[in-house]
C-alpha positions, 0 to 999 in steps of 0.5 A, a space after each residue: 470329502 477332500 477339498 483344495 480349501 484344506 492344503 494342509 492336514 494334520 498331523 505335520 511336522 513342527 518347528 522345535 526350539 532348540 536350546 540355547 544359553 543366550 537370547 539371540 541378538 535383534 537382528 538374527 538370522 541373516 540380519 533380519 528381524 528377531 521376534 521373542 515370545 514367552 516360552 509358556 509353559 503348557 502342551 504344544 499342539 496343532 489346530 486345523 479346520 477341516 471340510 464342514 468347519 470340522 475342527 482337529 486339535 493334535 500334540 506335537 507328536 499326533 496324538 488326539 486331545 479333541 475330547 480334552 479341551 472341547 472349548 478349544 475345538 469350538 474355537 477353531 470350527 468358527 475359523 475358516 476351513 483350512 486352517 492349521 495354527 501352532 500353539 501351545 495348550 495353557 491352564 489358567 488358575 486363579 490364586 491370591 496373586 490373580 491369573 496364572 499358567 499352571 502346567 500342573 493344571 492341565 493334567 485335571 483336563 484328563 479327567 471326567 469330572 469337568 467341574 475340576 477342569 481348569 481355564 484354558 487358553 490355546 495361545 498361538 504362535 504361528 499360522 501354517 495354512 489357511 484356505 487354499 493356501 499353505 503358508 509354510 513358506 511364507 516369511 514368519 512375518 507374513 505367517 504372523 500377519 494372517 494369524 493376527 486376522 484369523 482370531 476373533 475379539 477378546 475374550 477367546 480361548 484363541 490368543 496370540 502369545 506374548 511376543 516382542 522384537 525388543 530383546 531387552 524388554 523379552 529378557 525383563 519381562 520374562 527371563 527377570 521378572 517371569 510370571 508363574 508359568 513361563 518358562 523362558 524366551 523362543 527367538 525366532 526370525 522374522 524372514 525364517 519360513 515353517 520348514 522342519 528341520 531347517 527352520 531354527 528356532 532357539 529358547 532360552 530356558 530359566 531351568 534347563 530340563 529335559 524330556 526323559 522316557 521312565 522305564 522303572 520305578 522304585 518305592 511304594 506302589 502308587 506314591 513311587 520315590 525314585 525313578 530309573 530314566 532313559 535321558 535323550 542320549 541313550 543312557 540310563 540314571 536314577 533319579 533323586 528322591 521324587 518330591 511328595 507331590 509328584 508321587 502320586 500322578 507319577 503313580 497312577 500313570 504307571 499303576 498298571 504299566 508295573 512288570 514283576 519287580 527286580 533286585 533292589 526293590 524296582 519295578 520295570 515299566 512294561 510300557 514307559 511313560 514321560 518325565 521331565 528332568 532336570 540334569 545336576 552339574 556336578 560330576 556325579 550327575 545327579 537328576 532332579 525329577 520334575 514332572 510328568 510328561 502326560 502329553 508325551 509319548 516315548 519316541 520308539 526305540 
């Protein structure tokens, strides 16, 4: 049954960084405030609480995870209905050093043995309804106001992200001193409202990479050693020898994806997969295989 309590239903456009080499100075856009959040390194999703207190969580691009992180969804239907946050889906790990964000992790959550699963955390960044209302054009400021009245008390899977107005501090916590699994700095403005495209949000990577569509492998069948990647220009390159810990993931996406293999050894993809990529400098412009995407889908061409 469709109620006015939920004015927002997903899935909805997000507001996406865009990349920038230098943090953005404490007053920007337009003179008002500047929040900085660490750019953790997870999956971005959406959660919404929908009529009966039925939660939702998607990816960015619409995609269903509710049977990934059933943890998560519990945590949402305790929201009020008509609840729609933005946030980015995080493993935690314990290791010798104490807690950490591990995007290798969060591939585990896939599969059917939930002993293996590891902690996660939906750490949230942004509010975009609640009930009866649609907070898209709302100031982030105000956006951020009812978020931080929305979660319960700690401990909860339900966080809100590390975030300062301090540009110095954010450089020092996170592009200095990083934790594992931060990936850099997200700027936003305080004053900006939730209206993709316009809204601009800017983050500063540590490592620029990109996210590139693998449309053939080469290698071993199951541990592949190279991959052939379509970047987001359009243009096709091969990348440098995979490293031996990738290989098997990237082998067990593509397992039944392999079409008849061609000259030199590659095998096309019959449906392509995501990887994230890191380009070289140098003119030969070489490309450094960094990771499956499995939160990814190809974007149609």
């Amino acid at each position: 049954m469709v109620s006015d309590d939920v004015p927002v239903r997903p899935p909805v456009p997000v507001v996406r960084p865009v990349a920038a080499a230098v943090v953005p100075a404490e007053r920007w856009p337009a003179g008002g405030a500047t929040q900085y959040t660490a750019k953790l390194d997870g999956w971005r999703a959406v959660g919404a609480v929908l009529e009966d207190h039925r939660a939702v969580l998607l990816s960015r691009e619409g995609g269903r995870l509710e049977s990934h992180f059933p943890d998560v969804v519990e945590a949402l239907a305790a929201l009020p209905v008509g609840t729609v946050v933005d946030g980015e889906l995080c493993a935690i790990v314990e290791d010798e050093h104490g807690s950490r964000v591990d995007f290798g992790a969060l591939a585990r959550r896939r599969g059917r043995d939930r002993r293996r699963w590891p902690s996660v955390v939906f750490a949230l960044f942004d509010a975009l309804s609640i009930t009866g209302r649609d907070l898209r054009r709302m100031p982030l400021e105000e956006r951020l106001e009812v978020l931080a009245g929305l979660l319960p008390a700690p401990p909860s899977v339900l966080q809100l992200v590390p975030a300062t107005t301090s540009r110095e501090q954010a450089i020092e916590r996170w592009m200095n001193n990083r934790a594992p699994g931060v990936e850099g700095i997200v700027a936003r403005g305080l004053t900006t409202l939730y209206v993709p495209p316009r809204t601009r949000w800017v983050k500063v990577r540590t490592t620029d990479t990109l996210d590139a569509v693998v449309v053939a492998v080469s290698g071993p069948v199951g541990r592949p050693a190279y991959a052939m990647v379509r970047l987001p220009d359009g243009t096709e390159a091969r990348t440098s020898q995979i490293p031996s810990p990738h290989r098997i993931p990237l082998g067990r996406a593509t397992a039944d994806r392999l079409g008849p293999p061609l000259t030199g050894g590659w095998h096309p993809l019959t449906a392509p997969v995501v990887a994230e990529v890191q380009l070289g400098t140098t003119r030969h412009r070489t490309l450094r295989y960094v990771r499956l995407r499995p939160d990814l889908t190809p974007p149609p061409r």
